[in-house]
N, CA and C of each residue as an Amber inpcrd file, in Angstrom:
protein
   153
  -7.7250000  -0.9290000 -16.1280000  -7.3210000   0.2670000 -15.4360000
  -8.1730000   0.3900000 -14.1870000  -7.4240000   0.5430000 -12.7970000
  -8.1120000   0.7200000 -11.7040000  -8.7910000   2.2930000 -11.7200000
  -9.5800000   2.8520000 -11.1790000  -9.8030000   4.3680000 -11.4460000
 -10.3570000   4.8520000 -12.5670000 -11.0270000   4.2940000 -13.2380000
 -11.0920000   5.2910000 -14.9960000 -11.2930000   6.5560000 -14.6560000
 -12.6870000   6.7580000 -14.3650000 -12.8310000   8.1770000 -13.5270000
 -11.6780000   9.1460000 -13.7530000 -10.2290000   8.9430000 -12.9430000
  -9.2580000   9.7240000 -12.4190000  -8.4930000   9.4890000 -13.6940000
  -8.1100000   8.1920000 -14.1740000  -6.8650000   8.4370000 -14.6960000
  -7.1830000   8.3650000 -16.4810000  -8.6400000   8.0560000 -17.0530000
  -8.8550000   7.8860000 -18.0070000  -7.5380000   9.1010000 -19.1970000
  -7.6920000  10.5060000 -18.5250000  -7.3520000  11.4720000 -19.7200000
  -5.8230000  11.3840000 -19.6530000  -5.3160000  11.0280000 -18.4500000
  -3.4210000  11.1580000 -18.7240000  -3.3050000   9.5210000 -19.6280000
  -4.4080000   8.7790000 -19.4860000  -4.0470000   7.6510000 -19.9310000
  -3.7700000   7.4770000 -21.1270000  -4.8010000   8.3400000 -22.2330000
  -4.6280000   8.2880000 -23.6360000  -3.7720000   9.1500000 -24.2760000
  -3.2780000  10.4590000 -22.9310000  -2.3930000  11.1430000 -23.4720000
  -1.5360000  10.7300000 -23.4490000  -1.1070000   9.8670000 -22.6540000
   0.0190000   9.4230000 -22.6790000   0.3250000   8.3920000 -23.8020000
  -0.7660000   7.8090000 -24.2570000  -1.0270000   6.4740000 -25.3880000
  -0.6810000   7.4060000 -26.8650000  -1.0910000   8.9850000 -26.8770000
  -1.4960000   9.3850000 -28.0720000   0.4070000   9.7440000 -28.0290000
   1.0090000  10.3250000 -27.2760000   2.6220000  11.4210000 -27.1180000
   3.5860000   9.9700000 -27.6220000   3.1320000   8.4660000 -27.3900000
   4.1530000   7.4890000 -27.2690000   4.2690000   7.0880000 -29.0590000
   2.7530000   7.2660000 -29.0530000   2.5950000   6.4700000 -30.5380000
   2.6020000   7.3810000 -31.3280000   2.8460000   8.7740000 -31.5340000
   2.9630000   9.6400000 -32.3560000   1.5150000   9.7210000 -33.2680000
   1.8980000   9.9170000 -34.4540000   0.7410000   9.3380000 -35.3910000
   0.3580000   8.2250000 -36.0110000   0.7100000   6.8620000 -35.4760000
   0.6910000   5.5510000 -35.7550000  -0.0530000   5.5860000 -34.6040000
  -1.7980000   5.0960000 -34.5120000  -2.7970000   4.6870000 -33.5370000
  -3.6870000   3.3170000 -33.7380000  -2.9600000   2.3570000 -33.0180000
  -3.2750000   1.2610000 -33.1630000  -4.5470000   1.2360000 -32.5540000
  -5.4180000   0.1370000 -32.5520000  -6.5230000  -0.0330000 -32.1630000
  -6.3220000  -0.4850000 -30.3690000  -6.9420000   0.0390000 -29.6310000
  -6.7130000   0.0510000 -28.2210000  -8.1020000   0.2640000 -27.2730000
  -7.8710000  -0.3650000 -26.3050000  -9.2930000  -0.7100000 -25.1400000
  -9.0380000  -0.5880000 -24.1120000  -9.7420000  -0.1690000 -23.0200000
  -9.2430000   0.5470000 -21.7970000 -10.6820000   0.3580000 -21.2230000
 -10.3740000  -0.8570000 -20.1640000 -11.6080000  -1.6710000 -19.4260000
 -11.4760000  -1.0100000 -17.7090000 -12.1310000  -1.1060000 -17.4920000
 -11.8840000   0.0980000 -15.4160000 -11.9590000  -1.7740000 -15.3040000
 -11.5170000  -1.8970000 -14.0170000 -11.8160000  -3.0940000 -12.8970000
 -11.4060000  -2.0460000 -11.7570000 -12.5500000  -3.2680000 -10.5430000
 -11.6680000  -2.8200000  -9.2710000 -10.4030000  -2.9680000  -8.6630000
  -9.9100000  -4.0020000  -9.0680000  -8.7930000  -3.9170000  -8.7410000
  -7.7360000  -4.7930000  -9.1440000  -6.5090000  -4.8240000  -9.8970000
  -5.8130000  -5.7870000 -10.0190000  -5.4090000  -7.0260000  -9.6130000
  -5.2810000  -7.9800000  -9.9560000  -4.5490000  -9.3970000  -9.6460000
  -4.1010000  -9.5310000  -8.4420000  -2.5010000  -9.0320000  -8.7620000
  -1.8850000  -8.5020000  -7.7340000  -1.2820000  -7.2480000  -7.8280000
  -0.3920000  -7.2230000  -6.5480000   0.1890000  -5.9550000  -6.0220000
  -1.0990000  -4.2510000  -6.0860000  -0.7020000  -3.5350000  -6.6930000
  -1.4440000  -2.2290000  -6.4440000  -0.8840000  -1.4680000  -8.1270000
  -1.1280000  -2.2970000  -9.4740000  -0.8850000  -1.3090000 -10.6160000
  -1.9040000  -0.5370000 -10.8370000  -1.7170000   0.8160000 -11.3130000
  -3.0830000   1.2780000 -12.0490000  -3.6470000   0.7750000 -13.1630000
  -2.5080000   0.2960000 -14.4020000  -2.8600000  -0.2160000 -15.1410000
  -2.1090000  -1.6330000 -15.4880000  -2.6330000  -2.4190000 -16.6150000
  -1.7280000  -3.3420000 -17.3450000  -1.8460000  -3.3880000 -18.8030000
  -0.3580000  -3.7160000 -19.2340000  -0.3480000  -4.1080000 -20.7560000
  -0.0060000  -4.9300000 -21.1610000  -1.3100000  -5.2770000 -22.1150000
  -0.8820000  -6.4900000 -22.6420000  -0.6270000  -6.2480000 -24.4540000
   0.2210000  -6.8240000 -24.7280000   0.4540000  -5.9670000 -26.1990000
   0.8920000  -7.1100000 -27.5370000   0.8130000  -7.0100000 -28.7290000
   1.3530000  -8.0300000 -29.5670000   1.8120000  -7.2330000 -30.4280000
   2.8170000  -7.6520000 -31.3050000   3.4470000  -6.7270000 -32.5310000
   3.6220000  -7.5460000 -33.4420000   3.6260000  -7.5870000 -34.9700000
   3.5760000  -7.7610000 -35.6690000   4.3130000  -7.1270000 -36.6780000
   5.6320000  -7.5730000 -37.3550000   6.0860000  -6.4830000 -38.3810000
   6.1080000  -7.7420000 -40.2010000   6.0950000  -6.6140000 -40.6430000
   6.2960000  -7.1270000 -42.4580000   7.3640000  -6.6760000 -42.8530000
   8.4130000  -7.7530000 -43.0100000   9.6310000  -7.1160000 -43.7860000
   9.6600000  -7.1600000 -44.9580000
């Protein structure tokens, strides 16, 4: 995440409203600045289901 500072609190609210009450384990690193282009953030994600 570019910014923690600024965007840390919409960040998890937004993490906590998506995932309801299922809270996976999650990390939220500041850099200066992305790869490319201009994101605030990135996701990188894996899922796993048991049928």
């Amino acid at each position: 995440m570019t910014n923690p500072e600024e965007h840390f609190e919409s960040c998890t609210t937004l993490f906590k409203e998506c995932l309801e009450e299922y809270r996976p384990a999650g990390t939220i690193i500041g850099v200066q600045a992305m790869a490319l282009y201009h994101p605030l953030i990135e996701v990188r994600a894996a899922a796993y289901a048991v049928w």
